[in-house]
N, C-alpha and C positions, 0 to 999 in steps of 0.2 A: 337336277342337272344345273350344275352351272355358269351362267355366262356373265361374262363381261359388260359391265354400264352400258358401252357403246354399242353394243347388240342386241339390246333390244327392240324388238319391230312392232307395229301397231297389231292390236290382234293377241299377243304373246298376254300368257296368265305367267301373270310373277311372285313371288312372297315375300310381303317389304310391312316391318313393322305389324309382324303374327299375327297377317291375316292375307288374302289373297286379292290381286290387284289386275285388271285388264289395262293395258293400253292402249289408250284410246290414240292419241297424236304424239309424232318423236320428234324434236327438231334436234340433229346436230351442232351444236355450237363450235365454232373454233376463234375463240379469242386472241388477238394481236400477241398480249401477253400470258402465261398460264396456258397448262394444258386443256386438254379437251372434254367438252362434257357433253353428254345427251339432256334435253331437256325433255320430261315423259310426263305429259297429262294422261293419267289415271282414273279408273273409275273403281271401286271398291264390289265386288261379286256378291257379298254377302248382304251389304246394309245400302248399297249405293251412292255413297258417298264418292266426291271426288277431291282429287289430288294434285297439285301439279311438284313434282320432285326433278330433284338435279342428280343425273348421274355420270361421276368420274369413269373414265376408261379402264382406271388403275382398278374399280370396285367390281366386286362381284354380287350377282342376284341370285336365287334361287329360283331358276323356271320351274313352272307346274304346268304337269301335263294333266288332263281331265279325262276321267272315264267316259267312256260313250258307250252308253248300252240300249238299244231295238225295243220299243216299247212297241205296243199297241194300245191305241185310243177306244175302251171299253164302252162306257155311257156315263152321262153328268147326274150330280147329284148335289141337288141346292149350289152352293155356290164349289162345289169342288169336281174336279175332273179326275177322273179314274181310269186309271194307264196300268198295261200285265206288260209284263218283262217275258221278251219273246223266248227265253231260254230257260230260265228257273219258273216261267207262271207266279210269281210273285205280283201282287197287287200295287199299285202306288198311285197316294191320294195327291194332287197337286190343286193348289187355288186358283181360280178365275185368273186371278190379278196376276199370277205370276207367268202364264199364257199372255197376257192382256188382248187386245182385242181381234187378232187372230186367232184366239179358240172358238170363233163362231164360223172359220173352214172345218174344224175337225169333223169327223162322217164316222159311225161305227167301221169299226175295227180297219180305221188309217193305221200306219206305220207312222212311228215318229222316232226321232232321235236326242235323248235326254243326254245332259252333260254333267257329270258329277263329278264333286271332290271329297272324297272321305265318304261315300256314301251319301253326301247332302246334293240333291240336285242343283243345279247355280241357271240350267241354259235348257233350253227345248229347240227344236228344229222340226218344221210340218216340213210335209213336202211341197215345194216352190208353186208347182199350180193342183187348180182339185175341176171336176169336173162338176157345175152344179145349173139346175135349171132356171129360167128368168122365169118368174111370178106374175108379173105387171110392166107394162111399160108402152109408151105412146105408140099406136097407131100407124105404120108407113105414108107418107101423103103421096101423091103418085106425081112424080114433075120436081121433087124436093131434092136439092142438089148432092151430088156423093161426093163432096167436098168432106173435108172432118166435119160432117156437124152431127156429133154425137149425143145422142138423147140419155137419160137417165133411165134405170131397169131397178128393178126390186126382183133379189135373187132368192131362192128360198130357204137360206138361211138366214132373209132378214136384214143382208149387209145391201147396200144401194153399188149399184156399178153403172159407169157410162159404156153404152152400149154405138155400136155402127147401125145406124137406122134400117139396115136390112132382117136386122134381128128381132123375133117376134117373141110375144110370150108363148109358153110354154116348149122354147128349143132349148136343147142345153149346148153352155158355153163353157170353155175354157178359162178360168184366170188366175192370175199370177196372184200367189197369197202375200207377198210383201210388199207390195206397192198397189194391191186393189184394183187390178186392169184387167179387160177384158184382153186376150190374147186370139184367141179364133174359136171356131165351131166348134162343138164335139163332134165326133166321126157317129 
């Protein structure tokens, strides 16, 4: 599909220079004299490279739209993570590093959502929170204020989270996978 310079929005996959580009920031310009351009910092999907390009109003781009297809999270193997396609059962190997360090939420058979272009996957998405239990973590003292003073927990997946001091080991909690926060109890 194509659009117009001046339309493109942060977020949008574009194809500039055969090969495929994300948007990271647009600033519109409008110059005293001279038409209009968008100015679009870029990040490259494939190698991660980035970019900062000028686009006229008058140019057009090629948007690309990305497949999204239902994996499920199988089991890890050395350094690679092993995902079935919820519809064909199709296997797919992906790396540690291309997860990075949110593939230590993944839990047998999550749901995730992979992003492809041409068949090559580019994006993964977990789901926002998981539910997992604290391992370790200090003591309640009795008389210690419920102001935020949030103690450190060791979760059992090994990732460290700041916890509400009412939180003891062995409860399971709530958190948020893209910013590492406790969010509340499990029920």
């Amino acid at each position: 599909m194509k659009i117009n310079g001046n339309e493109i929005r942060p977020g949008n996959v574009i194809e500039h220079q055969g090969t495929i580009w994300v948007a990271v920031k647009v600033n519109a310009v409008k110059p005293g004299k001279g038409g209009a351009f968008a100015q679009v910092e870029m990040k490259n999907l494939l190698d991660g490279r980035k970019l900062n390009e000028r686009f006229r109003a008058s140019e057009t781009v090629e948007r690309v739209r990305l497949e999204q297809k239902d994996f499920t999270f199988l089991y890890e193997e050395g350094d690679n993570l092993v995902f079935m396609d919820t519809v064909s059962y199709e296997q797919l190997e992906l790396n540690k590093d291309f997860v990075g360090e949110r593939a230590a939420f993944l839990q047998d058979g999550m749901p995730v959502v992979v992003e492809l272009y041409e068949e090559r996957p580019i994006g993964i998405d977990l789901p926002d929170q998981v539910t997992l239990e604290v391992t370790e973590t200090e003591p309640t003292i009795k008389g210690q204020t419920q102001s935020s003073s949030y103690k450190p927990a060791m979760l059992e997946n090994g990732v460290r989270c700041m916890v509400p001091p009412f939180v003891g080991t062995g409860e399971k909690i709530v958190v948020d996978t893209n910013e590492i926060l406790y969010m509340k109890r499990a029920d």
